[in-house]
N, C-alpha and C positions, 0 to 999 in steps of 0.2 A: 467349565470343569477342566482342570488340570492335570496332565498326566505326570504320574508319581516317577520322578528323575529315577533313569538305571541305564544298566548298561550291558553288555553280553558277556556272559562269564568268564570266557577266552581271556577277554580285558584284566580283569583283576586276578585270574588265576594264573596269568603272566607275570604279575606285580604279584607276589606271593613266590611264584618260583623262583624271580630274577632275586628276589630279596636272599632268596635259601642259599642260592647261586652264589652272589658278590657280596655278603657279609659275614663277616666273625658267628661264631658260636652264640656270644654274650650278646648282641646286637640282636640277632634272632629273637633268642631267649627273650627280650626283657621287651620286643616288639608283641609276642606273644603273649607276654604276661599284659601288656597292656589293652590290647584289641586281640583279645580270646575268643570270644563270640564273633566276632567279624573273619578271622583266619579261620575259626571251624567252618563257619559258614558257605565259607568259600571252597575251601576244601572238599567239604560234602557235597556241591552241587556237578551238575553236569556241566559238557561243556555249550549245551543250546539253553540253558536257562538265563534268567534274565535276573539280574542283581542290582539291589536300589543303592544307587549312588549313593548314601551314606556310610553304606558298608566297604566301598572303594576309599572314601574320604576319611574312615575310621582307622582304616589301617594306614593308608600315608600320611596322616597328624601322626599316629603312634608313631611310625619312622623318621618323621620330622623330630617329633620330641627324644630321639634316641640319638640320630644322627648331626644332627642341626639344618639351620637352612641349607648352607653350600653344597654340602654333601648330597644332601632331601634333593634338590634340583639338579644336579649331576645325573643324580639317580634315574630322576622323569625323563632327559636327557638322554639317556642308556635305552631306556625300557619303551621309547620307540621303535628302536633300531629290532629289539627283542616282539614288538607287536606287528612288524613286518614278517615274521617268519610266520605268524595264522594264514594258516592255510586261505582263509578268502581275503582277506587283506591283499598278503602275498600277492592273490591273481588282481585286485585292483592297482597295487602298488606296478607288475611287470607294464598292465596296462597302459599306463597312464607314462610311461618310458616311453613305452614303442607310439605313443602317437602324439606326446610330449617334446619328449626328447631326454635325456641325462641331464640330471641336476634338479632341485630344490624345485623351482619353480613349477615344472609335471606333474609334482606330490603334491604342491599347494593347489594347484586347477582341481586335483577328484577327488582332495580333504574333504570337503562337503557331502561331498555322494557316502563317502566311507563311513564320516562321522555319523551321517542318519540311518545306517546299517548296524551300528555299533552299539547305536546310544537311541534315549528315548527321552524325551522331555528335561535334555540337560543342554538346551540350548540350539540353534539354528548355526553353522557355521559360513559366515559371508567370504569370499576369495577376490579379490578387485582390485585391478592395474598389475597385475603382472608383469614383468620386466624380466630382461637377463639379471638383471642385482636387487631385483627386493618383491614387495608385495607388503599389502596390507591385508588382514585378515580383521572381519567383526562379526561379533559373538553375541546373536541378540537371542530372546525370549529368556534369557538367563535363571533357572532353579534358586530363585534369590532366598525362597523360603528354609533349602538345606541349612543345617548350622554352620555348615565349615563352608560356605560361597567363596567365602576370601583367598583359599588354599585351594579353591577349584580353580580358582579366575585365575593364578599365580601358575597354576599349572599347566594351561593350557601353555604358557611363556614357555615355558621349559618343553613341554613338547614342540611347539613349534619351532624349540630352538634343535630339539633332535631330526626334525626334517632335513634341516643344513649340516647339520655332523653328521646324517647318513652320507653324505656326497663328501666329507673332507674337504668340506669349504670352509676358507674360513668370515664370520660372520657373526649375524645378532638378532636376538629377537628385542625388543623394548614391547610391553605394556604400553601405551600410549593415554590410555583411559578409561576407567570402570565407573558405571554411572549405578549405582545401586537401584535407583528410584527405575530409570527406563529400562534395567534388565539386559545393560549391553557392557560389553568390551570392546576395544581395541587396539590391537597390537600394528607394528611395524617391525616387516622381516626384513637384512640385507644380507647379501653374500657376496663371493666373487670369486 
């Protein structure tokens, strides 16, 4: 039996702020006219409630479709740096410095811990070979059933790519591979 992908409200009621925050009027507007039920929803809930992943994937297609790709992925990009300021994030993010060290590579070691605090049946987050300049990150047990999978998988790039633009590094995330059938990704992060 499989558990039904979501994720902790904090999450998406950040993506919803950061949207109110960094875009025009009209952009809002026509986000909202598009994923109405998904922005109520979110809106409504608390911030310890748990929200299925679709309704996260409903409003960032709608902002994809407003904004375009570039823009859409700048955005996930931004809205890390904005997921670090949750208050329990926050305490794993300080953590994971002080026994880490400063830099990208810290936040790549206790991404797994955080991701399974966060999220629930949207995936397992894998961290392996660690280096001063890169890491490779894979994404198994993947919510391949969601409709938008493709724009979840694309997304996690762009977050991983905001791990490295927290530090002002500069760098890259690549996609390396998404197997639909085995339910996995993989990416390659570099910095320096």
């Amino acid at each position: 039996m499989s558990t039904e992908a979501q994720v902790r409200a904090p999450l998406t009621k950040s993506i919803v702020e950061l949207i109110d925050r960094e875009f025009p009027l009209q952009v809002r507007q026509a986000l909202r006219e598009r994923a109405r039920a998904e922005v109520t929803r979110v809106e409504e809930c608390s911030r310890v409630d748990w929200i299925p992943l679709e309704v996260q994937l409903a409003i960032l297609d709608a902002l994809r479709g407003e904004v375009g790709q570039q823009r859409y992925e700048a955005f996930l990009t931004a809205h890390f740096a904005a997921t670090i300021e949750q208050p329990f994030v926050r305490g794993m993010f300080e953590t994971s410095v002080r026994l880490f060290g400063v830099g990208p590579g810290s936040v790549f070691r206790v991404f797994p811990r955080t991701w399974s605090t966060i999220s629930r049946g949207c995936g397992e987050v894998h961290v392996r070979d660690v280096d001063p300049d890169g890491t490779t990150i894979r994404v198994t047990d993947l919510p391949v059933d969601q409709p938008r999978i493709d724009l979840f998988v694309k997304g996690f790039r762009a977050t991983f790519q905001g791990i490295i633009a927290l530090f002002a590094r500069p760098g890259d995330v690549e996609l390396v591979s998404y197997d639909r059938g085995l339910r996995e990704s993989t990416y390659r992060a570099r910095w320096s």
